[in-house]
N, C-alpha and C positions, 0 to 999 in steps of 0.2 A: 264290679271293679274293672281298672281300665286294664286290658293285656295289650302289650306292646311287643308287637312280631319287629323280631331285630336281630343282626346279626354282629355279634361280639367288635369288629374290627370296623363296622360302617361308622365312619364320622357322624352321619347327620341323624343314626339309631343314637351315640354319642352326644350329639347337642340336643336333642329333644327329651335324654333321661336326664342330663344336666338341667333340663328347664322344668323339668318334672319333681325332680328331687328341690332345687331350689324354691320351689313354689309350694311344696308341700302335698303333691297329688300323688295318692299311693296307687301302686300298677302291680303288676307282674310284667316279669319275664320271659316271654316264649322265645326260643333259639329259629332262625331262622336262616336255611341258608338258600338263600335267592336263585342260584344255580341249577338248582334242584326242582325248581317248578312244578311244586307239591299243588294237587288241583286245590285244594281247602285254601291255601295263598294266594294263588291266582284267582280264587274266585274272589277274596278281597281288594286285590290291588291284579288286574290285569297286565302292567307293566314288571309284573314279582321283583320289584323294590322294596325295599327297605329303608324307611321304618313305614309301619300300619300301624297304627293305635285301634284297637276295637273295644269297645261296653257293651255286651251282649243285651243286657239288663236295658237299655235305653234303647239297642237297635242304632248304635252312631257306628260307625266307622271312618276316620281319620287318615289320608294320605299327604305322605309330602312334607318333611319338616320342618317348611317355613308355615304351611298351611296347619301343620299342628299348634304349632308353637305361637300361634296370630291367635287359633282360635281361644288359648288358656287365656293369652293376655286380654283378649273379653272376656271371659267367661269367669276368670280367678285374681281375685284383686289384689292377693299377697303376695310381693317381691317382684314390684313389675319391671317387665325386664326391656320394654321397649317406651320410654317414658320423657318428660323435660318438655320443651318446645316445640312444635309442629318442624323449626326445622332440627332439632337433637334428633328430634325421633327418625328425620329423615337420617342424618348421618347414621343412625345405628343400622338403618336396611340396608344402605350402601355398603356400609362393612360388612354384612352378614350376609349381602349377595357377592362381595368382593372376596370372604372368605369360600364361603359355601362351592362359588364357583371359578374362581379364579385360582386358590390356591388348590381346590381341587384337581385341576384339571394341568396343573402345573408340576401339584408334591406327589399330594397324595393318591391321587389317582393310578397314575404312574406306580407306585410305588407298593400298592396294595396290587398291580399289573403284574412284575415282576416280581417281586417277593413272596407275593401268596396266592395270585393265580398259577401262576406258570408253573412254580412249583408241589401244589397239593391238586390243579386238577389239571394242569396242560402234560405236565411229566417233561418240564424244559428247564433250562437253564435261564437265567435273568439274564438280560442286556445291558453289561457293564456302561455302555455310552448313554441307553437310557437313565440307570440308575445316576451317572456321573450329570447328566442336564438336571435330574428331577432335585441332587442334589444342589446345585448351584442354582437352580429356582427359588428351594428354600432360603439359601442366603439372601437374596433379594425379599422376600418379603418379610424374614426378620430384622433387616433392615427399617422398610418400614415402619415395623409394632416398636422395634427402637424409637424411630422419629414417632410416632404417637406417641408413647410412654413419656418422651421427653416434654410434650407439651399439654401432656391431659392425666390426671391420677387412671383413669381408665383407655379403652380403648375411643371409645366416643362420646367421651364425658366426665364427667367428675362423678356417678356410678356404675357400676358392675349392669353390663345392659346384655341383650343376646347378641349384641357382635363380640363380646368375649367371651359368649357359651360358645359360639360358631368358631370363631379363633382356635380356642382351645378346643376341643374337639379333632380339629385337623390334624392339628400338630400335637396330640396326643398318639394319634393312629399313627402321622409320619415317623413320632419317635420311638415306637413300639416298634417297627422297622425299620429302626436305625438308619433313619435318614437324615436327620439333625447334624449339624455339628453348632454347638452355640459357642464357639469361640468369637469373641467380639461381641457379642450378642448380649450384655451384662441386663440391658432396660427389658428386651423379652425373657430373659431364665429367668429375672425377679419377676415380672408380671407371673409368667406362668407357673413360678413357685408359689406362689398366692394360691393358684387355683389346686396345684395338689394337697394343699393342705387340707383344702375345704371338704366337710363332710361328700356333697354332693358326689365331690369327685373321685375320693376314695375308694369307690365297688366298682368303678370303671380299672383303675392304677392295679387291683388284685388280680382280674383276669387275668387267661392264659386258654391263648390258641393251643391245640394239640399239639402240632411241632414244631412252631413258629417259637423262641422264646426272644424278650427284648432286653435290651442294654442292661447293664447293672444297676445304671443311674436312673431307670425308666421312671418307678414308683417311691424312688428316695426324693421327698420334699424338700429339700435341701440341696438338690444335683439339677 
């Protein structure tokens, strides 16, 4: 069976058990905390990121989210999630590199900086003006998923593709850290109410950091 070294709060441990679950490929869970630079992780992923997919049984080992989640889509023919036209399929990597790393490095990033580094392993206080940019980041790119929503049932197309596994994802962790605010935002909280309904997403929405807890509204389907 495939185990999946991943760490509760990484978005892109996140999008890869949402393409996991959505497709139908059973894993386990290993807890991994990347910081920690445990030898047995680094010898699999020498950068000790997360996520690593490993099958001991086959001898595969799997790095890199996008590289995981390309290989199912060969590999697993059920609910493909990068699909349509040579150019659909191009828009859906563009979003899913435009999520992956643009809203990364913009929300969440940040946010997973000050929120739950600083405070569980620097012993610091977050920086109000960072938290205050990373939020007004967010509002521009729910801006966007607005203007897509308004002109596609999905993010990059008429279905459910992994630039809305990567979307959601993100902005599951940003809202778990109470970075959100979706006021105005009516076309992204329905998209992304869609996606807390859905089984896959469900055993993500139950977790809980040791002392991190999120919003009231985090895992209500309906908020």
């Amino acid at each position: 069976m495939w185990q999946l070294y991943q760490f509760p709060l990484c978005p892109f441990s996140r999008k890869v058990r949402l393409l996991l679950s959505e497709k139908g490929v059973a894993y386990e869970l290993w807890r991994e905390n990347p910081w920690e630079h445990r030898e047995e992780f680094t010898n699999l992923n020498p950068a000790a990121r997360t996520p690593v997919l490993r099958n001991g049984e086959r001898d595969i080992t799997l790095i890199d989210s996008q590289a995981i989640c390309e290989y199912f889509e060969e590999t697993v023919d059920r609910n493909p999630m990068i699909n349509g036209t040579a150019t659909n399929r191009a828009e859906i990597r563009r979003l899913t590199a435009l999520f992956d790393e643009n809203f990364f490095a913009d929300v969440t990033g940040p946010l997973l900086h000050e929120r739950l580094k600083k405070r569980l392993f620097m012993r610091q206080s977050p920086d109000s003006g960072a938290l205050r940019s990373a939020m007004k980041l967010a509002h521009e790119h729910l801006y966007y998923i607005d203007h897509l929503i308004d002109h596609r049932p999905w993010l990059a197309g008429a279905t459910m593709s992994l630039a809305d596994l990567a979307a959601a994802a993100q902005i599951s962790v940003a809202d778990y850290l109470g970075g959100l605010d979706w006021t105005g935002h009516e076309q992204s909280q329905g998209w992304y109410s869609v996606f807390k309904s859905r089984p896959s997403f469900r055993p993500l929405l139950s977790e809980r950091m040791e002392v991190i807890q999120p919003p009231s509204h985090y895992s209500d389907p309906n908020a």
